[in-house]
ROSE-4610 file (N, C-alpha, C; in Angstrom, 1 decimal, always signed):
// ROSE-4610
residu = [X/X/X/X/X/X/X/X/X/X/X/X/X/X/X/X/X/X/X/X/X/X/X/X/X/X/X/X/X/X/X/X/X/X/X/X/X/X/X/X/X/X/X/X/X/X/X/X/X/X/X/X/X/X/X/X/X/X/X/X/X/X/X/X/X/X/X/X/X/X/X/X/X/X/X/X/X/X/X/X/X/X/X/X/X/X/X/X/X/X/X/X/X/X/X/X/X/X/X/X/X/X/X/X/X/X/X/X/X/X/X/X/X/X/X/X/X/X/X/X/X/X/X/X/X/X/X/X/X/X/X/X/X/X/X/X/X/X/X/X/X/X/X/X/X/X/X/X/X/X/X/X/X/X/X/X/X/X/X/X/X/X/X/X/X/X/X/X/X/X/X/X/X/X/X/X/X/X/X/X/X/X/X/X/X/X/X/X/X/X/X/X/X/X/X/X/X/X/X/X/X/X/X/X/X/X/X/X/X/X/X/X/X/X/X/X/X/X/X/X/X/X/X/X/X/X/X/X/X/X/X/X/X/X/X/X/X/X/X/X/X/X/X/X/X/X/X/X/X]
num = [1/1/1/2/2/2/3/3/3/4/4/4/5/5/5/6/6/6/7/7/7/8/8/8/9/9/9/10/10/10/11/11/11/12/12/12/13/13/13/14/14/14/15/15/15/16/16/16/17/17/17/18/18/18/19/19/19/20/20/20/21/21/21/22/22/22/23/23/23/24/24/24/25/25/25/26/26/26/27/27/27/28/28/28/29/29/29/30/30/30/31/31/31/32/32/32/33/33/33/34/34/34/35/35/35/36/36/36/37/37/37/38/38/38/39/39/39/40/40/40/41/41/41/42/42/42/43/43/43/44/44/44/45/45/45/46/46/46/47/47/47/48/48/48/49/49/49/50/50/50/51/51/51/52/52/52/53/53/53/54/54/54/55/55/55/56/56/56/57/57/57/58/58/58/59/59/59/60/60/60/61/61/61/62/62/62/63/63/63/64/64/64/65/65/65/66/66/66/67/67/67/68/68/68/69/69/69/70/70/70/71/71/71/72/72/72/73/73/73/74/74/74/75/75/75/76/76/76/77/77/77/78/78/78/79/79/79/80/80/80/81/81/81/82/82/82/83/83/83]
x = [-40.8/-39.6/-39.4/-40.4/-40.4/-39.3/-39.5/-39.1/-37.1/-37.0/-35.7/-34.8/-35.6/-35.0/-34.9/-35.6/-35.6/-34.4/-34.4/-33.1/-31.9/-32.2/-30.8/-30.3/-31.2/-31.5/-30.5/-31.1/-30.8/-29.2/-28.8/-27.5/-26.6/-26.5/-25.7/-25.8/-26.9/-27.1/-26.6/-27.2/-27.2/-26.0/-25.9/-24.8/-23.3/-23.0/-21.7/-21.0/-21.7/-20.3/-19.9/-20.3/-19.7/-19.2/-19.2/-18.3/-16.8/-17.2/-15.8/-15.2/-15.8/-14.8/-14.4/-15.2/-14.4/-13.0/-13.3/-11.8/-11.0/-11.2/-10.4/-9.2/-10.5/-9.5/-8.7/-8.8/-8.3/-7.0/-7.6/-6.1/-5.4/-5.6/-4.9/-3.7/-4.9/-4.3/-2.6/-3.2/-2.3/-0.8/-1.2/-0.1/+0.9/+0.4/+0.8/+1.8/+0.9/+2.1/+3.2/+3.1/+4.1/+5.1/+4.4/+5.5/+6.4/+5.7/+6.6/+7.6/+7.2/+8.1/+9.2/+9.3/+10.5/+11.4/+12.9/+13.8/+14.2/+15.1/+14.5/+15.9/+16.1/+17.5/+18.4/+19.3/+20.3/+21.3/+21.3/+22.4/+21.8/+20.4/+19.9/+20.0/+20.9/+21.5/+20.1/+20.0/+19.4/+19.5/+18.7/+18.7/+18.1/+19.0/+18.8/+17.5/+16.9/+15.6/+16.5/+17.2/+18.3/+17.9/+18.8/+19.2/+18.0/+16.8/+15.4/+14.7/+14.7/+14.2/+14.9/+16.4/+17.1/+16.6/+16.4/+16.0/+14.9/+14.3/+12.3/+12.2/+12.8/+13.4/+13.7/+14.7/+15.5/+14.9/+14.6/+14.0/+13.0/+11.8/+10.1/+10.2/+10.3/+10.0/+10.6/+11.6/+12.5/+12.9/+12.3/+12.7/+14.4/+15.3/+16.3/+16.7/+16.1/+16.4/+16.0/+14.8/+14.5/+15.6/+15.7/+16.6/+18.1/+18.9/+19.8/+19.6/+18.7/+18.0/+18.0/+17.1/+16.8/+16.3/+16.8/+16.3/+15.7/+15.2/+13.8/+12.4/+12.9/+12.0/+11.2/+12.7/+12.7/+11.7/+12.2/+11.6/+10.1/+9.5/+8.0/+7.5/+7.8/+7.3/+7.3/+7.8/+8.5/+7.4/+7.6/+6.4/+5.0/+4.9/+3.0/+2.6/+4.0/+3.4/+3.4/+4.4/+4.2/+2.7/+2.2/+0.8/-0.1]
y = [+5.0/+5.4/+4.5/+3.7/+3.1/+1.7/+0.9/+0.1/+0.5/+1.9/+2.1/+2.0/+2.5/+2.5/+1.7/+0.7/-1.0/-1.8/-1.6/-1.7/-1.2/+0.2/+0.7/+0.0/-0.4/-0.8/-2.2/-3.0/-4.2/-4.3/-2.9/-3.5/-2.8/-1.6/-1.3/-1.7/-3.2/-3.7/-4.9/-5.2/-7.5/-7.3/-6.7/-7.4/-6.7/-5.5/-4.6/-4.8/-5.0/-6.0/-7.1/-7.8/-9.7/-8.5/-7.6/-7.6/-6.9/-6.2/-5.2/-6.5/-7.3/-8.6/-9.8/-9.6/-10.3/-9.6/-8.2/-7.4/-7.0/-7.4/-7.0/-8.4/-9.7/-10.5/-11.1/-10.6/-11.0/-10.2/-8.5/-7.9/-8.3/-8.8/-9.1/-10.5/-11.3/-12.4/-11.9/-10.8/-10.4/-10.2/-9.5/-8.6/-9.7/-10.7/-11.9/-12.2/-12.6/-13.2/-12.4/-11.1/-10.1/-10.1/-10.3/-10.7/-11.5/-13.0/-13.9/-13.8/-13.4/-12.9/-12.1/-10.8/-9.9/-10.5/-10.1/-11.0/-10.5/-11.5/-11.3/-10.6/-9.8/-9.0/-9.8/-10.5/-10.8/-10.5/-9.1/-8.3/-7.5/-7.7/-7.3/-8.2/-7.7/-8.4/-8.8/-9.7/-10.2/-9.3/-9.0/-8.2/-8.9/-8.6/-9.5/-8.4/-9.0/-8.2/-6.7/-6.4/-5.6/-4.1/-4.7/-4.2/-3.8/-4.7/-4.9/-3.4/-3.4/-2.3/-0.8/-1.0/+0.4/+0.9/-0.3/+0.4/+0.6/+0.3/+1.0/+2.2/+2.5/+3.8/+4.9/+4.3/+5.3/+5.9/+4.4/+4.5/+5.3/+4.2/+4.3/+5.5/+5.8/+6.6/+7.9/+8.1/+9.6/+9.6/+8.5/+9.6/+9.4/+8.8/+8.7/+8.8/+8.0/+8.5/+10.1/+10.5/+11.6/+12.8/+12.8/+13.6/+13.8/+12.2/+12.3/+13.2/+13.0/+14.0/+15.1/+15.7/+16.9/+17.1/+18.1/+18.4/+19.1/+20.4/+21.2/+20.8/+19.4/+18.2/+17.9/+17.3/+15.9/+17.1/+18.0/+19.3/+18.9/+19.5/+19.4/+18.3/+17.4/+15.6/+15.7/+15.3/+15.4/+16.1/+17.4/+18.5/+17.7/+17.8/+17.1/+15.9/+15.0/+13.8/+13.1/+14.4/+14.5/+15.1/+16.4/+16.9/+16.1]
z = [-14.5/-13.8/-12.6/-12.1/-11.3/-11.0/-12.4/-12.8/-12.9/-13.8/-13.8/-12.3/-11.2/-10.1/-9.2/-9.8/-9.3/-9.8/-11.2/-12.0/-11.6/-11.3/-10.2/-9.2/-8.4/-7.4/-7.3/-8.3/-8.6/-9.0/-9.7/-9.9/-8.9/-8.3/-7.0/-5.8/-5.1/-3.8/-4.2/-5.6/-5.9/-6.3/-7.6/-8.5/-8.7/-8.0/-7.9/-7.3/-5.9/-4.9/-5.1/-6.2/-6.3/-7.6/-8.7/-9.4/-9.3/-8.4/-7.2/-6.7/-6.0/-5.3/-6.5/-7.8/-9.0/-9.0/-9.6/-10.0/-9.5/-7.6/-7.1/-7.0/-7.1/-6.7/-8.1/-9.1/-10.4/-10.4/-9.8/-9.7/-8.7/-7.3/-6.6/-7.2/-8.0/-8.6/-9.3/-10.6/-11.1/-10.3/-9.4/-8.3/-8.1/-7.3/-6.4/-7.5/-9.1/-10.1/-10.5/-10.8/-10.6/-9.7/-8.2/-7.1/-7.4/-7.9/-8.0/-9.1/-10.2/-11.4/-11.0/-9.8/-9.6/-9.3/-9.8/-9.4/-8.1/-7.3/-5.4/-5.7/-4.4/-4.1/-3.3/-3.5/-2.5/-2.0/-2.2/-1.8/-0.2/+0.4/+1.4/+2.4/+3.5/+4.4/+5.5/+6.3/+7.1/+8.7/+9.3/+10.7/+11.8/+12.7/+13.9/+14.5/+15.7/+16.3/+16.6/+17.0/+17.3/+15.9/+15.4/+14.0/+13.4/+13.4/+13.1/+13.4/+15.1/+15.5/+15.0/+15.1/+14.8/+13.1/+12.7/+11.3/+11.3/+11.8/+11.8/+12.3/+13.6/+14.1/+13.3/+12.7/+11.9/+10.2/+10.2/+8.4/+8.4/+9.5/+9.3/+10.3/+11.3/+12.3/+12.0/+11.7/+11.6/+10.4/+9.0/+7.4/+7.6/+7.6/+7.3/+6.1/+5.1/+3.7/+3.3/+3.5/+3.1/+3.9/+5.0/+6.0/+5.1/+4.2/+3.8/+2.1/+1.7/+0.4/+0.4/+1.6/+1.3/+2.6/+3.2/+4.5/+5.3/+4.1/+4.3/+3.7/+3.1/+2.9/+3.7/+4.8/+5.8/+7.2/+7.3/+8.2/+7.9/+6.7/+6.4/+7.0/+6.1/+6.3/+7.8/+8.6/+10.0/+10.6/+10.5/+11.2/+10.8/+9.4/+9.2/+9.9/+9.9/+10.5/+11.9/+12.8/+14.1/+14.5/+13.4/+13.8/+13.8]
């Protein structure tokens, strides 16, 4: 029994984290190529620092899409993520 938990031993301290940081960076690989593959949008206009901030505000901070969806939605979300 001794031996098996040496063996244990051996593969979740030595050899699990070089094979997690293989597959992570093989998927990450993947992703990156996928990135480059999406065709880019050019219909997304450019924002001055201005414009920059009002949409972070509005988007990221206060759910503006969701608020325009559904708005006993946008309430929940809103409540949970101010708590």
């Amino acid at each position: 029994m001794n031996g098996f938990l040496a063996s244990l031993y051996t593969f979740f301290v030595e050899q699990l984290p070089y094979l997690t940081i293989i597959i992570f960076t093989i998927g990450m690989l993947f992703r990156i190529q996928r990135w480059r593959n999406a065709s880019e949008d050019h219909h997304q206009p450019k924002l001055d620092f201005i414009e920059s901030i009002r949409y972070m505000i509005l988007d990221v901070i206060l759910f503006r899409n969701t608020f325009k969806r559904d708005k006993a939605t946008w309430l929940l979300v809103f409540a949970f993520h101010g708590s």
